[in-house]
KEPAGU-417413 format. One record per residue (C-alpha): chain; z, y, x. Coordinates in Angstrom, 3 decimals. Example, Ala and Ser with C-alpha at 12.3 -4.5 7.8 and 13.67 -1.06 7.14 Angstrom:
BEGIN
<unit->A&zz->7.800&yy->-4.500&xx->12.300> .
<unit->A&zz->7.140&yy->-1.060&xx->13.670> .
//
This chain:
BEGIN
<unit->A&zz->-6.154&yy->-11.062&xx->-17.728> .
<unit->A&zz->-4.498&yy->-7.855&xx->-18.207> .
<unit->A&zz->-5.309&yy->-4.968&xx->-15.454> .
<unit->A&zz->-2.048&yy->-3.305&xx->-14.963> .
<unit->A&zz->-2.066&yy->0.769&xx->-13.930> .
<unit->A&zz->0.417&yy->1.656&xx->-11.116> .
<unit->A&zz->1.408&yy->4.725&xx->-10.027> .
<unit->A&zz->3.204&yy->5.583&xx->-6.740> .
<unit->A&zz->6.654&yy->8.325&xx->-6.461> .
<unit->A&zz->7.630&yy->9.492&xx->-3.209> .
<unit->A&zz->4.552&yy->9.510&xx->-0.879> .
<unit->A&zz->5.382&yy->8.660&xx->2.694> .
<unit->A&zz->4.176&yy->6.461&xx->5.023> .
<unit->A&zz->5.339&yy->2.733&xx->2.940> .
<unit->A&zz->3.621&yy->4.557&xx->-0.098> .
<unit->A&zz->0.271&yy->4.070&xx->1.891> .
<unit->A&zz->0.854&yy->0.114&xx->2.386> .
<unit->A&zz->1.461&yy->0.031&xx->-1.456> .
<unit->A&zz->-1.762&yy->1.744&xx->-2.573> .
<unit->A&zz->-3.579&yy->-0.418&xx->0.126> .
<unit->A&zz->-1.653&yy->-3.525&xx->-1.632> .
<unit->A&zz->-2.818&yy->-2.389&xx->-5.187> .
<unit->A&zz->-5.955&yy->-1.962&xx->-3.777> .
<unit->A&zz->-6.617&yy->-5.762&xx->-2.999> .
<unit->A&zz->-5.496&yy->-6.881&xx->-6.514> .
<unit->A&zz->-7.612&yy->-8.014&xx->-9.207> .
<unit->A&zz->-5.940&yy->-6.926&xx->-12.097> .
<unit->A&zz->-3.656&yy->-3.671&xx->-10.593> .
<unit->A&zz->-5.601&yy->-0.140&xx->-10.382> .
<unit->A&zz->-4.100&yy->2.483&xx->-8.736> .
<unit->A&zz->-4.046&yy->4.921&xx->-11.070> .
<unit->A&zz->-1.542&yy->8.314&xx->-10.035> .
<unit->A&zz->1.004&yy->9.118&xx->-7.464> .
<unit->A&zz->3.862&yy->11.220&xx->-7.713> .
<unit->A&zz->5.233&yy->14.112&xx->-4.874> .
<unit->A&zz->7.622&yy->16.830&xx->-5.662> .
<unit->A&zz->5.148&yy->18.974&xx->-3.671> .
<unit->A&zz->1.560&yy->18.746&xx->-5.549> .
<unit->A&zz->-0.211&yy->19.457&xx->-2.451> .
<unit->A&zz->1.334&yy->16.232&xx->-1.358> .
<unit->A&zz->0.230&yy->14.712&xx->-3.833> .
<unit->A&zz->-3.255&yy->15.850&xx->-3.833> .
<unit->A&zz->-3.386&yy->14.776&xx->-0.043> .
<unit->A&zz->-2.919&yy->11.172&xx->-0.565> .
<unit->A&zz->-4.542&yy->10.426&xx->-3.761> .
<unit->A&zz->-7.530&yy->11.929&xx->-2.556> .
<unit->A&zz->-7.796&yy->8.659&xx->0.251> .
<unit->A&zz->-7.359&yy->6.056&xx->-2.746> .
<unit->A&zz->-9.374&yy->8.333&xx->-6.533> .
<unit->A&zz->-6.312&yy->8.668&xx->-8.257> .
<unit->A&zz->-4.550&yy->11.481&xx->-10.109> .
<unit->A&zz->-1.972&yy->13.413&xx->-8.230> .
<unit->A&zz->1.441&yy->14.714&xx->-10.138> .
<unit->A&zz->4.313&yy->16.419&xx->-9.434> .
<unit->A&zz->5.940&yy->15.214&xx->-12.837> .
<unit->A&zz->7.185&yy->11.331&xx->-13.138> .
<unit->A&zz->7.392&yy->11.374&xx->-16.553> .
<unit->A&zz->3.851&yy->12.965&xx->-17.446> .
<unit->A&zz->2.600&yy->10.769&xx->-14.691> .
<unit->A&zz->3.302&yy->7.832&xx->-16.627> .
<unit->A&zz->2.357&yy->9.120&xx->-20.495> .
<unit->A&zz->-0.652&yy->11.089&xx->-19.489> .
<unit->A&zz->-2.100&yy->7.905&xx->-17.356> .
<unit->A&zz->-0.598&yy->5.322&xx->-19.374> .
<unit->A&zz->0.870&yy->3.752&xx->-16.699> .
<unit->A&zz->2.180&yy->-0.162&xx->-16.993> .
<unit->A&zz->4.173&yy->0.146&xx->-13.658> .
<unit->A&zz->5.965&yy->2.796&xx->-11.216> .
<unit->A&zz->6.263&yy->1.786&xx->-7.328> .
<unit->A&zz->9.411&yy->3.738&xx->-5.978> .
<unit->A&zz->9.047&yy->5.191&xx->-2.818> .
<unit->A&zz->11.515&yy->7.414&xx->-2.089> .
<unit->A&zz->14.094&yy->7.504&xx->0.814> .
<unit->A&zz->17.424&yy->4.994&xx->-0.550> .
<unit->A&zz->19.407&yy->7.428&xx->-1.917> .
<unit->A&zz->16.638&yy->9.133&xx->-3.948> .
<unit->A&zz->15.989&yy->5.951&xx->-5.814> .
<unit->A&zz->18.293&yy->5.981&xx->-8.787> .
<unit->A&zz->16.240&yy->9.447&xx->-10.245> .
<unit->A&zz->13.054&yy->8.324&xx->-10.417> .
<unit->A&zz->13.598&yy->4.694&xx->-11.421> .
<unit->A&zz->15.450&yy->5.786&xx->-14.267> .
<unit->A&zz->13.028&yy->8.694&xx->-15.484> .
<unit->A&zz->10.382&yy->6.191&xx->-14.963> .
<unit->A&zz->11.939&yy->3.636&xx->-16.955> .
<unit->A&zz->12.930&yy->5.986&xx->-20.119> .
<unit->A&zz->8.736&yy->7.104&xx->-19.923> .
<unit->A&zz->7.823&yy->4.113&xx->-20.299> .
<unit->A&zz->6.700&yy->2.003&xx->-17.298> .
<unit->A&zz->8.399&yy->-1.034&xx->-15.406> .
<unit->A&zz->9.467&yy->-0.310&xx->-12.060> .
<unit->A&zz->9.389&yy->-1.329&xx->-8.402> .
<unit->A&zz->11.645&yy->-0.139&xx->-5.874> .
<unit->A&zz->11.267&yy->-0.323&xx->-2.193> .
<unit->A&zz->14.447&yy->-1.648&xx->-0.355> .
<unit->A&zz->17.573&yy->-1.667&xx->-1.089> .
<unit->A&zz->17.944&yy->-1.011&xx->-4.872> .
<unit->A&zz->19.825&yy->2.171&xx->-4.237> .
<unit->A&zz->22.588&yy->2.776&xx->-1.640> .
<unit->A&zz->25.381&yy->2.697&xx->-3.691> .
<unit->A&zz->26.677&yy->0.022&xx->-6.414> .
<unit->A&zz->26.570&yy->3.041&xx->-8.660> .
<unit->A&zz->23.268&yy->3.553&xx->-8.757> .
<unit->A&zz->22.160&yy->0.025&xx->-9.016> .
<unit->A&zz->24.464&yy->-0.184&xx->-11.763> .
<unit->A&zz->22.745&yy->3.088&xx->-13.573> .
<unit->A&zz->19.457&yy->1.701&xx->-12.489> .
<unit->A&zz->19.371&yy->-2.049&xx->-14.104> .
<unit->A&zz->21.190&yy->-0.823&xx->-17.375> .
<unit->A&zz->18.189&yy->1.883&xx->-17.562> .
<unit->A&zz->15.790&yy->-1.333&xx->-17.668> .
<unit->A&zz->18.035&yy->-3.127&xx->-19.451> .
<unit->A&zz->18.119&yy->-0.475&xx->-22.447> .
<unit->A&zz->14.193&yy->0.010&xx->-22.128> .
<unit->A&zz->13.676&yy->-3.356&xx->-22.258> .
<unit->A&zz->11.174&yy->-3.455&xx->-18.941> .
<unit->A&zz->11.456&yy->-4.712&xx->-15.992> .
<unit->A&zz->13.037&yy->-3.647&xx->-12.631> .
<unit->A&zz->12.139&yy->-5.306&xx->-8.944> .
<unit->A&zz->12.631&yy->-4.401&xx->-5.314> .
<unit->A&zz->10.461&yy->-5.120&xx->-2.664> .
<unit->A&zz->11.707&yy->-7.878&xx->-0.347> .
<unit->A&zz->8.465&yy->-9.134&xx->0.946> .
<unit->A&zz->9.730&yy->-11.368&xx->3.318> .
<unit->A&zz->10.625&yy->-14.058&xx->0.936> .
<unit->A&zz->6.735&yy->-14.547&xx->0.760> .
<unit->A&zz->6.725&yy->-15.539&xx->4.786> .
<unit->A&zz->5.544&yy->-19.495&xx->5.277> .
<unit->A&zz->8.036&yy->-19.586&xx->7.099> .
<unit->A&zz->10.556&yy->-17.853&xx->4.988> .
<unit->A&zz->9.505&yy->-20.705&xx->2.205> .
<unit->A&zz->9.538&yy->-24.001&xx->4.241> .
<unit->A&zz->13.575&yy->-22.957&xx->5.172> .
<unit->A&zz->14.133&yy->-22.790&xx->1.081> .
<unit->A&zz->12.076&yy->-25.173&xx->0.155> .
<unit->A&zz->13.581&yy->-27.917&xx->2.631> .
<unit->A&zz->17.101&yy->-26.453&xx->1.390> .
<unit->A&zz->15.822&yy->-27.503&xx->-1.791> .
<unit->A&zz->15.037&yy->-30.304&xx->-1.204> .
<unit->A&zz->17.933&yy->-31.004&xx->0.230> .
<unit->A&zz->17.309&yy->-32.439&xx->4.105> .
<unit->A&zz->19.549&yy->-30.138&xx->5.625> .
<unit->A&zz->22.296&yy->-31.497&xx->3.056> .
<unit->A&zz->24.722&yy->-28.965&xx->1.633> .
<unit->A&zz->24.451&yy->-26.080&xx->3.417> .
<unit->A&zz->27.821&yy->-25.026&xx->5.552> .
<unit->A&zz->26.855&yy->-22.326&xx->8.272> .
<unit->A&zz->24.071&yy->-19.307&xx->7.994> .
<unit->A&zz->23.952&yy->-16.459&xx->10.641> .
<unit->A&zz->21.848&yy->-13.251&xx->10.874> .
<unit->A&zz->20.893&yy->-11.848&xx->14.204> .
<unit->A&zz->19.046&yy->-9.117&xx->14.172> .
<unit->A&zz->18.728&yy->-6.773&xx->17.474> .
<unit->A&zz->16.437&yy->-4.162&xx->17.996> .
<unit->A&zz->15.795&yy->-0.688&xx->18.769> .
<unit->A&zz->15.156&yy->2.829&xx->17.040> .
<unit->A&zz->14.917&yy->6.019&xx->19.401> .
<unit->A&zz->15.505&yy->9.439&xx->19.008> .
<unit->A&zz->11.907&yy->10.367&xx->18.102> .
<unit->A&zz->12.377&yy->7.701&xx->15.059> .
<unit->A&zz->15.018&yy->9.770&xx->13.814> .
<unit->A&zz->13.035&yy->12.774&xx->14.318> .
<unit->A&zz->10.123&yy->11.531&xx->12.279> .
<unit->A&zz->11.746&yy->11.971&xx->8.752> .
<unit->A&zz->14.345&yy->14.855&xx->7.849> .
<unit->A&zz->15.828&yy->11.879&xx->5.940> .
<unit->A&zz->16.287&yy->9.553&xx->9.128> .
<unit->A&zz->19.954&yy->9.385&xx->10.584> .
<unit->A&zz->21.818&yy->10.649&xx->7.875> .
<unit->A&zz->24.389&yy->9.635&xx->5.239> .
<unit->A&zz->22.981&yy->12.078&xx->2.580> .
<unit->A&zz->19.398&yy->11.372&xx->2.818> .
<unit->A&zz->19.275&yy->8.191&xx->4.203> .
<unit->A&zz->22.459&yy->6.360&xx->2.748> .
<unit->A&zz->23.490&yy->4.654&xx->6.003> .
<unit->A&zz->21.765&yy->3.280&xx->9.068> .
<unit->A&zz->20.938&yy->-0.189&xx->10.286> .
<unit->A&zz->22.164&yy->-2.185&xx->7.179> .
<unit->A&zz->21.023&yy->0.109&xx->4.756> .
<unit->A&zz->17.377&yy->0.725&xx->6.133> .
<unit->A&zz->16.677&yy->-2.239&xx->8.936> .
<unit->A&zz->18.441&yy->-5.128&xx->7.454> .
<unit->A&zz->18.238&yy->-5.387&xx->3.845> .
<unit->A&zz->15.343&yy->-7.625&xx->4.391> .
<unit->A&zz->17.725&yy->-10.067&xx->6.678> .
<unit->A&zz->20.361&yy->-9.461&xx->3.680> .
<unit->A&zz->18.566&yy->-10.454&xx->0.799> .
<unit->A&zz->16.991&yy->-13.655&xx->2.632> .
<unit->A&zz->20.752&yy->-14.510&xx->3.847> .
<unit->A&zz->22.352&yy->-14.309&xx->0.283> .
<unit->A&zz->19.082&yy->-15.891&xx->-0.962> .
<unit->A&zz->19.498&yy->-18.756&xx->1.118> .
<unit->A&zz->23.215&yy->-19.180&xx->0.828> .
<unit->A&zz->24.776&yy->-18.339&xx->-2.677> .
<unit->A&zz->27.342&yy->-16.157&xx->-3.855> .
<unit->A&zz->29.711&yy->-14.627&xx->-1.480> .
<unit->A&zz->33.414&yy->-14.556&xx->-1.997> .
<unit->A&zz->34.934&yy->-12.526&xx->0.826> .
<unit->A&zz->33.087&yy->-10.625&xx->3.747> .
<unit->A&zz->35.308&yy->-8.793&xx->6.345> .
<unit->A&zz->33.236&yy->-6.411&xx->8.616> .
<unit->A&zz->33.101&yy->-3.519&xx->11.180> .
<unit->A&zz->30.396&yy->-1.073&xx->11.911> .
<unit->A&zz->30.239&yy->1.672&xx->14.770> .
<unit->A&zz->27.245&yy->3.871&xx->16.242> .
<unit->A&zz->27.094&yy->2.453&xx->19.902> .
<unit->A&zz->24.764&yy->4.674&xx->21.111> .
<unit->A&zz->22.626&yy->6.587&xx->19.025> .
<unit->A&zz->25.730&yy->10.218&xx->19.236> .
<unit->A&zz->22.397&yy->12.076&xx->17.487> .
<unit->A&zz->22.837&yy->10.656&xx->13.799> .
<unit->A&zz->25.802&yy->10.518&xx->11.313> .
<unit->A&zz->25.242&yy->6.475&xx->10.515> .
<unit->A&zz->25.524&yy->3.205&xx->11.895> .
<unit->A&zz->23.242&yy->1.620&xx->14.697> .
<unit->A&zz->25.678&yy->-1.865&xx->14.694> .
<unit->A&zz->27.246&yy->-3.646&xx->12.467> .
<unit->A&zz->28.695&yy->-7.385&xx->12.126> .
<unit->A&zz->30.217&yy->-9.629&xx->9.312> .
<unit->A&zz->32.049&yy->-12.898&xx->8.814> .
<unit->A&zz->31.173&yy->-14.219&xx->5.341> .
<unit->A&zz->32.858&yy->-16.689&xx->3.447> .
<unit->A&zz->31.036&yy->-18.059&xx->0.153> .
<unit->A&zz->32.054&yy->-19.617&xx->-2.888> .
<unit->A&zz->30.476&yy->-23.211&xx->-2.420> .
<unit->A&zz->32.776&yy->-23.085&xx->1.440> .
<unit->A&zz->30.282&yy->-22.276&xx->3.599> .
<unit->A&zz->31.020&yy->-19.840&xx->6.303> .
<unit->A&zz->27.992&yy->-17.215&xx->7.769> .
<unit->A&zz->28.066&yy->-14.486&xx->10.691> .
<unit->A&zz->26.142&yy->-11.492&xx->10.695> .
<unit->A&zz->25.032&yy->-9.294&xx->13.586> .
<unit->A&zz->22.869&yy->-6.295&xx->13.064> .
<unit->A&zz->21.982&yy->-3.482&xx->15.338> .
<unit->A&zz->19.559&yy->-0.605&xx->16.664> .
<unit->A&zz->21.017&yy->-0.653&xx->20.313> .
<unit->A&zz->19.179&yy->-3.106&xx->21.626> .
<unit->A&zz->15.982&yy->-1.884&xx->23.670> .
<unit->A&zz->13.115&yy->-2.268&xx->23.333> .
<unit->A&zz->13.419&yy->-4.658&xx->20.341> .
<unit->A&zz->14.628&yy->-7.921&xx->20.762> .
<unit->A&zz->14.164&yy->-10.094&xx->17.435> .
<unit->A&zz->15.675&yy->-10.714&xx->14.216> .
<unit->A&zz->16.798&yy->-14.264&xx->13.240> .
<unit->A&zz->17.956&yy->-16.112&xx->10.211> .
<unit->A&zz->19.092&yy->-19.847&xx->10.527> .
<unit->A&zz->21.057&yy->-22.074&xx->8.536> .
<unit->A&zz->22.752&yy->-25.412&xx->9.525> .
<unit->A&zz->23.674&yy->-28.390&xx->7.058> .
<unit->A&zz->26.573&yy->-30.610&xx->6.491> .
<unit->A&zz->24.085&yy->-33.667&xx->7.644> .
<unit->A&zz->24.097&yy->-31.563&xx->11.235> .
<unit->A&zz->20.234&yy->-30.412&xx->10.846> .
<unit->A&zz->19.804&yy->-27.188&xx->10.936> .
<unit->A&zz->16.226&yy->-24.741&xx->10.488> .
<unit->A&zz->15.692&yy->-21.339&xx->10.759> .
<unit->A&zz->13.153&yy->-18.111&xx->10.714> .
<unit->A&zz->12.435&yy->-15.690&xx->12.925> .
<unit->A&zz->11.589&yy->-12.641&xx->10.843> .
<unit->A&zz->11.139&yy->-10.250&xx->13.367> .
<unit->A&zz->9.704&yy->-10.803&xx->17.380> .
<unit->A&zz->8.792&yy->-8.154&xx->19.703> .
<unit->A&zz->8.835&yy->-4.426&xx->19.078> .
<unit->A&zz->10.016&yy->-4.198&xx->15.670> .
<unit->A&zz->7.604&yy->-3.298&xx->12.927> .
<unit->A&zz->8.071&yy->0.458&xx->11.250> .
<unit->A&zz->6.434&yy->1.403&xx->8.457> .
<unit->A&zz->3.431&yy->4.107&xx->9.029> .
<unit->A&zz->4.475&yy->4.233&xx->12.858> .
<unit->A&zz->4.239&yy->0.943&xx->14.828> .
<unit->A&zz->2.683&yy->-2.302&xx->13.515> .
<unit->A&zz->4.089&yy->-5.758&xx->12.490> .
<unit->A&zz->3.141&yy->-7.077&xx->16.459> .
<unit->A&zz->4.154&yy->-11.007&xx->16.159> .
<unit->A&zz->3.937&yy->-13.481&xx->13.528> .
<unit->A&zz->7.263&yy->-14.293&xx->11.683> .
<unit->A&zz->7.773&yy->-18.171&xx->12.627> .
<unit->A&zz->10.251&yy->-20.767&xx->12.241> .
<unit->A&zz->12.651&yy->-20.791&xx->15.450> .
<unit->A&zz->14.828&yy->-23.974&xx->14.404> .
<unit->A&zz->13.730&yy->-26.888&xx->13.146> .
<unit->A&zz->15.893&yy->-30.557&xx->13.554> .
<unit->A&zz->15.423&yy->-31.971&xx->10.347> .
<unit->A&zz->15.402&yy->-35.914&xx->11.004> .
<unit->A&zz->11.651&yy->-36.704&xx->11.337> .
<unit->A&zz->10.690&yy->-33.238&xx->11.585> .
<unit->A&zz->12.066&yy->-31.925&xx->14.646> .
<unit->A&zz->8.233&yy->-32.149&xx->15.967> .
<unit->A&zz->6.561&yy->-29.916&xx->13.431> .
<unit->A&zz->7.396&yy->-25.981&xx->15.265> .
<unit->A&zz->4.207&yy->-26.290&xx->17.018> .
<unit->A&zz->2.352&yy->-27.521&xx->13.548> .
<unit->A&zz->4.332&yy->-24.631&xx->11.580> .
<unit->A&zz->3.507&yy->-21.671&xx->14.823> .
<unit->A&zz->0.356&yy->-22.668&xx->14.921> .
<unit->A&zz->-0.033&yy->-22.142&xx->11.117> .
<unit->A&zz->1.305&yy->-18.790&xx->11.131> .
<unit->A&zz->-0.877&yy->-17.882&xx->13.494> .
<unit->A&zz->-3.433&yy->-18.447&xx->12.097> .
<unit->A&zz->-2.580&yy->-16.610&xx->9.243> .
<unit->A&zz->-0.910&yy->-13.746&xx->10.988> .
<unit->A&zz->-4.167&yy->-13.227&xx->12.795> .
<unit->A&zz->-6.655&yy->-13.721&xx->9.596> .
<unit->A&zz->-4.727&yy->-10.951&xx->7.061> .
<unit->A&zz->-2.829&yy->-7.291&xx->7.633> .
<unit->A&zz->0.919&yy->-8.295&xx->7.481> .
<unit->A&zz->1.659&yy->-4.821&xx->6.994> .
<unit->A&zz->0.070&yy->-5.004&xx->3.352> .
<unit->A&zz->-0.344&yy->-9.014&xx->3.077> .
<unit->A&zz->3.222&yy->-10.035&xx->1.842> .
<unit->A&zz->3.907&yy->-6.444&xx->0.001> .
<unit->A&zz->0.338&yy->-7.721&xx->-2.181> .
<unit->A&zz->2.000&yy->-11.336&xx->-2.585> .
<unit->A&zz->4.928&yy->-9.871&xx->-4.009> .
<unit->A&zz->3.296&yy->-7.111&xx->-6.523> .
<unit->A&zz->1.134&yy->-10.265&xx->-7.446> .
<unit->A&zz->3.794&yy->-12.253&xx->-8.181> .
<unit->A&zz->5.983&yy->-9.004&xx->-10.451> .
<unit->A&zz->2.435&yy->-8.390&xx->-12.200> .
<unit->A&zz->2.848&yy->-12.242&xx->-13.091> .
<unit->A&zz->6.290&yy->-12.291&xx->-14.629> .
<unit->A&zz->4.648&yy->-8.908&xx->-16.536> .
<unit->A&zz->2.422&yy->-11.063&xx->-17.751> .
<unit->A&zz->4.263&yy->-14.430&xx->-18.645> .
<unit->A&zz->7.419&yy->-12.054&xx->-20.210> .
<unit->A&zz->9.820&yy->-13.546&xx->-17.616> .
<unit->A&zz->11.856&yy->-12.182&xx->-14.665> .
<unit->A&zz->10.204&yy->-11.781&xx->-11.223> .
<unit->A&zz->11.784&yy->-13.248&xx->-8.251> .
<unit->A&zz->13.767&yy->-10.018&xx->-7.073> .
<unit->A&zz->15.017&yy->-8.344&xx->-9.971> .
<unit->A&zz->17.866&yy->-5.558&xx->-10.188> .
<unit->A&zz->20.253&yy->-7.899&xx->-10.439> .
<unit->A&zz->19.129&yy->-10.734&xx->-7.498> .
<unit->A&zz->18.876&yy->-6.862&xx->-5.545> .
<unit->A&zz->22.305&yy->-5.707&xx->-6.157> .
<unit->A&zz->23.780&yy->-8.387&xx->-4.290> .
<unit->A&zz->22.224&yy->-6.819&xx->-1.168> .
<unit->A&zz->23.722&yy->-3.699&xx->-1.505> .
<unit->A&zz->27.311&yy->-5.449&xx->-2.285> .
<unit->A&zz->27.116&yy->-7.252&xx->0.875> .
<unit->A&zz->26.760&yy->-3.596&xx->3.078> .
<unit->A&zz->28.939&yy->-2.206&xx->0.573> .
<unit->A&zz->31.733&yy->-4.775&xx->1.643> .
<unit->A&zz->31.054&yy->-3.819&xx->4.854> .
<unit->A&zz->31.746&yy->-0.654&xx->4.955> .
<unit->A&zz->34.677&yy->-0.802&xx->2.565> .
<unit->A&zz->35.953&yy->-3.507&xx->4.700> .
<unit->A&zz->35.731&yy->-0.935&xx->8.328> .
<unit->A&zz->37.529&yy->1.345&xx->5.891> .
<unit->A&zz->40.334&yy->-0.607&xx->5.021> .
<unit->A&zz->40.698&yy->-3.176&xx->7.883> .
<unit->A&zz->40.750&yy->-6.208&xx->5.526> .
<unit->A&zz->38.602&yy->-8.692&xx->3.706> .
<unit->A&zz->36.800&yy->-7.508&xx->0.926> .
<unit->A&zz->36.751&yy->-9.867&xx->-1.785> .
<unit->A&zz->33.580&yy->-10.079&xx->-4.177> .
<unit->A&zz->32.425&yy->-9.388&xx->-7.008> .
<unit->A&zz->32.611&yy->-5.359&xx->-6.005> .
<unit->A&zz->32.218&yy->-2.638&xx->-8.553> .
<unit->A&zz->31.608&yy->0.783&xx->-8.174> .
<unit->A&zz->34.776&yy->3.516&xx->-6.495> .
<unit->A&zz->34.589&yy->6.044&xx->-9.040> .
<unit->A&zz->37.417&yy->7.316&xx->-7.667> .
<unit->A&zz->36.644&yy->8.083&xx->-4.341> .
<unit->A&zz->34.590&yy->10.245&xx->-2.781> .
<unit->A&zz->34.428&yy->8.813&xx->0.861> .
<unit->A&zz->30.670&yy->7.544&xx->0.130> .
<unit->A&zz->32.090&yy->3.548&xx->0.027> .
<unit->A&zz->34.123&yy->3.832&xx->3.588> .
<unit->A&zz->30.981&yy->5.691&xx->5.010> .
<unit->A&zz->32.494&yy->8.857&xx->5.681> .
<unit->A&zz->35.357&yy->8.441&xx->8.443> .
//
């Protein structure tokens, strides 16, 4: 088995759950990470005996590097990726993609024209209980599914935004709740659905008058197969409630995941304090099994570091498709349709209409997609 070299850009507090990650992998050594400041750089490498650079591109030739983990704050993504990419090395990208269609559009033609790979990290797919929802989708005991909701409520303060320059703004961050909190809830909700054909949406800042972006924002979905969804996102909600993902079938059963319980998890700051679990679960025959599955994840939860756990499951599973020359599970493209769902969003507050799908880049506007108001 091949022993793949990673190297780390943009070293912040998720880089340190990605070296940890690398660290528990047989066949990944990390090798180099990446800071515009070299002192920075020096600093962290020093806590896992790798190389520190301040250069992306003579990270990757000098240390031969098979893959890049992107670490930088969303709208800092596009850079790096694609100077990684044209070096040499596959790439990882923390959520979202980018946060814009334009740069997710830049970034998976940059792959595309290497001819390596490109993957974003949406660990949550790995969750037991993340996997029993799809898998009885799959196997179809929910029937054709008609109705999905999101419901995500929690709480950031004003020291959160203070933690980061980056936090809270529309430059440096790219946008607030969806953009940073809920691309996980995102991704799982397209995942689990299909392909969207018209979202109309509104976001506001409730209560956070401190930052530029959005602490709420809410969706009604419709997708191509007919089914209808609802989302509801927000940071205004103290002290953190939950966040919830459920989906109910034409046969009337319905399941569901709880990704998030409790204070909600930040990475580098507060810890991952309840195990995700499945909340729903009336599947004919099966509507007894939510102790069986809690007490599972348990278990689990209690035997491994969630923090790093799924993050390791999912670098595992990329280093696999590097290995049998296939796409992994979250590649640019399965990403992108994250970032189109917030990017309907705020086109549709813009305009005060349904946005129908597919969307393509506004070249021709420069009101950051409906951001800027």
């Amino acid at each position: 088995m091949k022993t793949y070299k990673v190297g780390i850009v943009g070293l912040g507090k998720v880089a340190h759950l990605h070296a940890q990650a690398i660290r528990e992998i047989n066949n990944a050594d990390f090798t180099a990470g990446c800071s515009r400041s070299y002192s920075k750089a020096e600093s962290f490498v020093a806590e896992y005996d790798a190389t520190p650079f301040d250069n992306i591109t003579r990270m990757v030739r000098e240390e031969e590097l098979d893959l890049v983990i992107i670490c930088t704050p969303h709208p800092n993504h596009v850079e790096p990726t694609v100077e990684a990419l044209e070096a040499g090395a596959h790439v990882l990208v923390e959520k979202p993609l980018a946060s814009t269609l334009r740069d997710c559009d830049t970034m998976i033609k940059a792959a595309r024209n290497a001819n390596l790979k490109l993957g974003v990290i949406s660990q949550r797919r790995w969750y037991p209980p993340t996997l029993r929802v799809k898998q009885a989708m799959d196997d179809g005991k929910i029937g054709k599914p008609v109705l999905g909701t999101i419901n995500m409520l929690g709480w950031r303060d004003e020291t959160y935004y203070d933690s980061d320059e980056w936090r809270g703004t529309w430059e440096l961050e790219g946008g607030g709740v969806m953009v940073n909190q809920a691309p996980h809830q995102l991704d799982l909700f397209c995942w689990l659905m299909g392909p969207i054909d018209e979202v109309y949406g509104h976001w506001a800042n409730l209560n956070h008058p401190y930052i530029e972006v959005e602490d709420t924002a809410l969706a009604i979905v419709k997708f191509k197969s007919g089914a209808i969804g609802n989302i509801i996102v927000s940071n205004s909600q103290k002290p953190g409630i939950f966040g919830k993902i459920q989906v109910h079938g034409e046969n009337g059963a319905s399941v569901g995941v709880q990704t998030e319980g409790g204070a909600m998890f930040i990475a580098g700051m507060a810890p991952i304090t309840e195990p995700p679990v499945n909340d729903l679960w009336t599947i004919p025959g099966e509507e007894n099994l939510l102790d069986e599955f809690t007490k599972e994840d348990n278990d689990l939860f209690d035997k491994v570091d969630p923090m790093v756990y799924f993050i390791r499951l999912q670098i595992e599973e990329y280093l696999d498709a590097l290995d049998n020359e296939r796409e992994p599970l979250v590649n640019g493209e399965e990403a992108r349709k994250t970032v189109e769902l917030f990017t309907a969003i705020y086109r549709s507050t813009r305009d005060n209409k349904p946005v129908k799908f597919p969307l393509s880049p506004e070249n021709d506007r420069d009101d950051f997609d409906g951001r800027k108001r």
